[in-house]
TITINU-733582 format. One record per residue (C-alpha): z, x, y. Coordinates in pm, whole numbers, m for minus. Layout:
% TITINU-733582
+--------+--------+--------+
!     zz !     xx !     yy !
+--------+--------+--------+
!      Z !      X !      Y !
...
+--------+--------+--------+
% end
This chain:
% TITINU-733582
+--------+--------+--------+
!     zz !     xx !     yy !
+--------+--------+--------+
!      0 !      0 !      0 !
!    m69 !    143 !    345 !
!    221 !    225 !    587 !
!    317 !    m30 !    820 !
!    222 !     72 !   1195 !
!    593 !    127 !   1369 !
!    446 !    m49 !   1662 !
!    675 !   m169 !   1937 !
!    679 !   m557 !   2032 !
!    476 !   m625 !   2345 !
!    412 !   m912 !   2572 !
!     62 !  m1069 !   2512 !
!   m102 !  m1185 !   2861 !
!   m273 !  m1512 !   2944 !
!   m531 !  m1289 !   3088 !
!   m571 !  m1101 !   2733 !
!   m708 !  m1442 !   2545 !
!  m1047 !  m1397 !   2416 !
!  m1176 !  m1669 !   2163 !
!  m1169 !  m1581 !   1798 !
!  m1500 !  m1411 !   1712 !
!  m1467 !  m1533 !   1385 !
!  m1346 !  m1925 !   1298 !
!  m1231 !  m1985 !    952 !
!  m1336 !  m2396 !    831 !
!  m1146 !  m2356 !    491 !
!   m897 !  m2158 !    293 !
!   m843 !  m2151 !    m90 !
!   m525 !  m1999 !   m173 !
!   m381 !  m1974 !   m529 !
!    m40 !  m1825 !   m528 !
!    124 !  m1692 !   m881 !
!    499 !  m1652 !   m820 !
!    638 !  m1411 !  m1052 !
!    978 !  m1250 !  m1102 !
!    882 !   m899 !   m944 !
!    524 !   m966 !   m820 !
!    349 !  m1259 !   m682 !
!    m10 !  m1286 !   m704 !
!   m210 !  m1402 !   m399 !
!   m576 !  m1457 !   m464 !
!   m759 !  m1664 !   m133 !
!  m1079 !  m1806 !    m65 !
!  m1235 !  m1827 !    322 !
!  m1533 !  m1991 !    416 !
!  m1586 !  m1799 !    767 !
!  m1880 !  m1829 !   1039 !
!  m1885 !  m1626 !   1394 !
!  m1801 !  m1839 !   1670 !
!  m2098 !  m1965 !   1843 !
!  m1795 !  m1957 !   2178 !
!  m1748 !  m1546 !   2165 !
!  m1985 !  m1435 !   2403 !
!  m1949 !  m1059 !   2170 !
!  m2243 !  m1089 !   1897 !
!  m2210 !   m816 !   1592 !
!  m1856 !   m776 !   1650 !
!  m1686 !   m670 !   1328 !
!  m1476 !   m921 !   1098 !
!  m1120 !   m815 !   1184 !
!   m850 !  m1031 !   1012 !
!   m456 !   m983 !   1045 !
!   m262 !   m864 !    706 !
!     96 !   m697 !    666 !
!    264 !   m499 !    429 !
!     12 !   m641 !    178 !
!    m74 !   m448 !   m176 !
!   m499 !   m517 !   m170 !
!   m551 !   m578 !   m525 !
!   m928 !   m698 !   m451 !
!  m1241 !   m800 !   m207 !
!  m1538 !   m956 !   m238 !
!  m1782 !  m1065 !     31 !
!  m2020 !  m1359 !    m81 !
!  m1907 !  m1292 !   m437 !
!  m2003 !   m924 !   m431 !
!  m1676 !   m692 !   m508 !
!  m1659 !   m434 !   m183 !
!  m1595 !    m42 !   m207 !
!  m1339 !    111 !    m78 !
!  m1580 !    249 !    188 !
!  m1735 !   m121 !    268 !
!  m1396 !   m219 !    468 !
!  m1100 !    m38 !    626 !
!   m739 !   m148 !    591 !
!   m413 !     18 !    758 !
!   m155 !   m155 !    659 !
!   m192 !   m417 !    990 !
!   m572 !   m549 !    973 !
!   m846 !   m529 !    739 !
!  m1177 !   m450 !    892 !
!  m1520 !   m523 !    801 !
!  m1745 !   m370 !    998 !
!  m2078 !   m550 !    885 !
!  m2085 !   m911 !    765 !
!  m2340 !  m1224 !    798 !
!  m2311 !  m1504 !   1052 !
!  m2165 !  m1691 !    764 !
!  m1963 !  m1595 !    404 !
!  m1713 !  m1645 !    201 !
!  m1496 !  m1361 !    193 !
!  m1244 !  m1351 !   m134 !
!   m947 !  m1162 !   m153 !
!   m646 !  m1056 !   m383 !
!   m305 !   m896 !   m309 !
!     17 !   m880 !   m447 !
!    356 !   m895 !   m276 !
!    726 !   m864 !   m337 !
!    903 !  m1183 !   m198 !
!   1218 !  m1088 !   m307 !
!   1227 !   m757 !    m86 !
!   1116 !   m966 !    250 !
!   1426 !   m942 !    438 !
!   1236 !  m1000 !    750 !
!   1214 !  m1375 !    637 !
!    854 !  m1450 !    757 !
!    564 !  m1499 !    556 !
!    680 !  m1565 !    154 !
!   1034 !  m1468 !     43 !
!   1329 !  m1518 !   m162 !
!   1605 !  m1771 !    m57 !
!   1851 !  m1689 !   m388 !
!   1653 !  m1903 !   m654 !
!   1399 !  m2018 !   m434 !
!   1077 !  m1904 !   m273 !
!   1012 !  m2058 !     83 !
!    764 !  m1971 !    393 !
!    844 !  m1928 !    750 !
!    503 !  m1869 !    924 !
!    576 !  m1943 !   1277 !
!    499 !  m1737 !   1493 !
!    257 !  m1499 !   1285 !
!    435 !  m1481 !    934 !
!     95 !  m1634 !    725 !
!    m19 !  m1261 !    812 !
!    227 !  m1141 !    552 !
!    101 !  m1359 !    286 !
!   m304 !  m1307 !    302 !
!   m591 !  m1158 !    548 !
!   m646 !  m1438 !    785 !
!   m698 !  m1438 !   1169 !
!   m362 !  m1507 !   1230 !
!   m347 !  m1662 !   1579 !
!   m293 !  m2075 !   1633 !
!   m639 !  m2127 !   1784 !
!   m834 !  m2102 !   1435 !
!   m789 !  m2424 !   1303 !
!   m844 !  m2440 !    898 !
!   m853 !  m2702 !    591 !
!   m601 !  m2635 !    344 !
!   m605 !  m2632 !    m75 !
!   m286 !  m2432 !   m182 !
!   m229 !  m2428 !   m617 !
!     98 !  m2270 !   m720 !
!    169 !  m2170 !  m1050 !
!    531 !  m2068 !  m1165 !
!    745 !  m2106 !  m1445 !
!    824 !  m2471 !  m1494 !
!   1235 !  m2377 !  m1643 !
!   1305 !  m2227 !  m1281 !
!   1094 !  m2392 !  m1059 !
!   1025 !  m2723 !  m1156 !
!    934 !  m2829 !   m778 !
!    659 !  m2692 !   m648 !
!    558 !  m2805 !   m295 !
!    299 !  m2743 !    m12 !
!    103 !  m2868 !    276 !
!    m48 !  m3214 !    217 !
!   m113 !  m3463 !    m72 !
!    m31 !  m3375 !   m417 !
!   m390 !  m3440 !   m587 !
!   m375 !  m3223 !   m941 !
!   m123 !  m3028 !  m1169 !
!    m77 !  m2919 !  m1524 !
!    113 !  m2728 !  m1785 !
!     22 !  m2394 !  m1904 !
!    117 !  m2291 !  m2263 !
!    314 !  m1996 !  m2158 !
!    562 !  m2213 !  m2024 !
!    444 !  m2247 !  m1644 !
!    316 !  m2520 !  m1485 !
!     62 !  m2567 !  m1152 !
!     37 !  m2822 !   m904 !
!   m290 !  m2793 !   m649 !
!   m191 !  m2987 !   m296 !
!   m483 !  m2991 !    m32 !
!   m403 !  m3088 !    338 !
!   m732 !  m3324 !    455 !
!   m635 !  m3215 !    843 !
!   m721 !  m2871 !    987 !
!   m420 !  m2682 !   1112 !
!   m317 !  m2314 !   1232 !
!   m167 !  m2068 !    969 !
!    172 !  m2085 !   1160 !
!    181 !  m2430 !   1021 !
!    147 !  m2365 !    635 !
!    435 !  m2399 !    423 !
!    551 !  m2352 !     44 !
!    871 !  m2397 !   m146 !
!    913 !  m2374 !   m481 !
!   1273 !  m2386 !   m690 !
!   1467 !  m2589 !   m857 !
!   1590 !  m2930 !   m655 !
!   1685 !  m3232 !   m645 !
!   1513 !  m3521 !   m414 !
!   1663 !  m3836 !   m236 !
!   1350 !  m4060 !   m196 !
!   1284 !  m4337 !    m11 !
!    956 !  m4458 !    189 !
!    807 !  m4611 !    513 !
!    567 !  m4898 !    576 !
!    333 !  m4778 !    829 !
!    198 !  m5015 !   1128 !
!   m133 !  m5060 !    968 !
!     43 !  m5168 !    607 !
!     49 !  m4812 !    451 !
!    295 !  m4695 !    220 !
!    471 !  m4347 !    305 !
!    672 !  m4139 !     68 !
!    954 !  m3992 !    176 !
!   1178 !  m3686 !     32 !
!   1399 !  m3475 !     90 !
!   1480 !  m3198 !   m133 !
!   1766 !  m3006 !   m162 !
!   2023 !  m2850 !   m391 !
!   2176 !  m3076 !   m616 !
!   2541 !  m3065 !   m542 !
!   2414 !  m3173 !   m172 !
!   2231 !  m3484 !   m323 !
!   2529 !  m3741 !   m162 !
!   2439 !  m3592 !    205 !
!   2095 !  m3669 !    245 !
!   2147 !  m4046 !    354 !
!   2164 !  m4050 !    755 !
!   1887 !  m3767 !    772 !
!   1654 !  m3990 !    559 !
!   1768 !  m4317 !    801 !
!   1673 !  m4105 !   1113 !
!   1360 !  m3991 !    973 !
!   1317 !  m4363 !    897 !
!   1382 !  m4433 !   1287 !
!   1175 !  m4194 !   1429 !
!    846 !  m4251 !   1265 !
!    909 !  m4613 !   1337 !
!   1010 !  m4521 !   1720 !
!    653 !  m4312 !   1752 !
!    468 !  m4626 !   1617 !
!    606 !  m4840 !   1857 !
!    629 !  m4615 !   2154 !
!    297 !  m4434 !   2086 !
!    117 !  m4562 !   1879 !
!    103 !  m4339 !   1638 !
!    138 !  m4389 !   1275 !
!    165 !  m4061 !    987 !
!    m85 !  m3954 !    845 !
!    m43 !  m3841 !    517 !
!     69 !  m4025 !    192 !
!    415 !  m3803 !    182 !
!    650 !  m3627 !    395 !
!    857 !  m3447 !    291 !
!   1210 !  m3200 !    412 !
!   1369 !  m2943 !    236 !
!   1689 !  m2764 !    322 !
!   1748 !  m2432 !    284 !
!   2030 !  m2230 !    313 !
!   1888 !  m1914 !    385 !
!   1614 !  m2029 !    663 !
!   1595 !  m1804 !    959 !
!   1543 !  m2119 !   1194 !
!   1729 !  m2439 !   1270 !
!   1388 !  m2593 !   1133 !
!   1016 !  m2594 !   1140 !
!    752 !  m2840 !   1146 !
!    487 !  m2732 !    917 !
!    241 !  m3031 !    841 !
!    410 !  m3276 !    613 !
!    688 !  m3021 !    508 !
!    924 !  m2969 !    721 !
!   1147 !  m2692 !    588 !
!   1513 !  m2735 !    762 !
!   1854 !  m2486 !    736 !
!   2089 !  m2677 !    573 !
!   2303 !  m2747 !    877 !
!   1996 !  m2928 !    997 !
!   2014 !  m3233 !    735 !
!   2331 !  m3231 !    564 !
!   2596 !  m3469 !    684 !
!   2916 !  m3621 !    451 !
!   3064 !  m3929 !    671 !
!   3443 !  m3795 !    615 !
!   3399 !  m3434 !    735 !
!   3070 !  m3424 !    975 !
!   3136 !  m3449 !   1365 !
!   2995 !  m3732 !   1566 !
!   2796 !  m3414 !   1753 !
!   2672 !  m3261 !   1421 !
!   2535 !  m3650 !   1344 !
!   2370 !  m3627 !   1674 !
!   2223 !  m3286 !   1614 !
!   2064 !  m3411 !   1268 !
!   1920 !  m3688 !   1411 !
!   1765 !  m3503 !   1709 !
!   1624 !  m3237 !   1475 !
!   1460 !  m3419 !   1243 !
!   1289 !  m3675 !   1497 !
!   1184 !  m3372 !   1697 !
!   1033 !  m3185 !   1382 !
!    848 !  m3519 !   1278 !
!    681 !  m3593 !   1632 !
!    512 !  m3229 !   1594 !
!    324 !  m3403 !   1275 !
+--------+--------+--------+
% end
């Protein structure tokens, strides 16, 4: 693996912005958690952006601390001397106007202690990608004005992580017959990278649902561990409350056919919206009537209505 630039943080200027040069339109991503390495294989459909006024400017895509296992430009395996890659961003210097650029690279989730991108939470795998943390999972242009489609498949051992959760609707799964199991989840709305999410571990869920304006039926879940089952209830009520408060106020009515929260100890934020799975510290949801504070109660219910309205 290359060495990490020991770069110092810097502020970005309004007067720095250029347009991507390259947009992405989809991503393919099938993850492979495993004990001591997890497999990342992804798929981009990419075409220059007809907005950079820079033709011929080299393919230049954002990608930390990442072991490159693989690459393959329109389905054509690259040399080492067809690309550059320094531990920061992969370069290509010479690509089409449009492609699909494959990729593979391994990483060690457990030894993220910087908590961005994919890491351990004790038995659990999790994602914090806000503000540029998708950059430690894959090579993508990781900035929130390149707007993607999402189809994420994880595959894991079923005994220790029997949930396995992503951006989106559930649409396809399986067993394996060495004892793991997949689920495939595609998200039909384009987002930025700093909005993907994955969890996978062993939960529990308190479900419920939510009759949209227009007469849909919304799943609702929240997942956590399963001694915390009993404090889920006013969390899932103010969910509840807000999406009804946005239809009435607004106008506007989810999207999706689930959301979902999960709570997790371990997360470096109060929470974060990604698209459909909110991924909340525990402090966020969890609430027991004879112990939690009338200002903790308030707290949960401002969190998770504010979390929701970004969806």
């Amino acid at each position: 693996m290359p060495a990490m630039k020991d770069a110092q943080p810097r502020a970005i200027l309004l007067s720095e912005y250029r347009v991507p040069a390259f947009l992405v339109s989809h991503i393919e991503l099938h993850v492979t958690l495993g004990e001591e390495t997890t497999r990342i294989r992804s798929r981009l459909t990419i075409a220059r952006n007809p907005g950079c006024t820079e033709p011929g400017t080299a393919l230049r895509l954002n990608g930390q601390a990442l072991a490159l296992v693989s690459l393959a430009l329109n389905g054509a395996p690259l040399a080492a001397g067809d690309y550059s890659y320094d531990g920061e961003e992969l370069c290509i210097a010479s690509v089409p106007d449009r492609f699909v650029l494959e990729s593979e690279v391994d990483l060690r989730p457990q030894d993220n202690t910087a908590l961005e991108g994919l890491y351990r939470s004790r038995s659990m795998f999790c994602t914090q990608c806000e503000p540029e943390g998708f950059r430690r999972i894959t090579f993508f242009p990781d900035r929130p004005d390149v707007l993607s489609l999402y189809s994420t498949t994880i595959v894991a051992e079923r005994a220790r992580f029997p949930v396995l959760l992503s951006n989106g609707n559930r649409v396809d799964g399986g067993e394996l017959e060495d004892g793991r199991h997949w689920v495939r989840w595609e998200d039909p709305f384009p987002k930025p990278c700093y909005l993907f999410a994955l969890v996978a571990g062993d939960l529990a869920c308190v479900e419920d649902s939510f009759v949209t304006q227009s007469g849909r039926r919304v799943a609702l879940r929240i997942f956590v561990e399963a001694k915390d089952l009993d404090k889920c209830d006013f969390a899932m009520r103010s969910l509840q409350q807000a999406m009804r408060w946005d239809e009435e106020v607004y106008g506007r009515e989810y999207d999706l056919d689930v959301f979902m929260i999960v709570a997790v100890d371990d997360f470096n934020m109060g929470a974060m919206e990604n698209k459909g799975l909110n991924i909340f510290n525990t402090s966020a949801v969890l609430a027991n009537p004879e112990i939690t504070t009338d200002a903790s109660f308030l707290r949960i219910a401002a969190i998770v209505a504010h979390e929701y309205f970004h969806n």
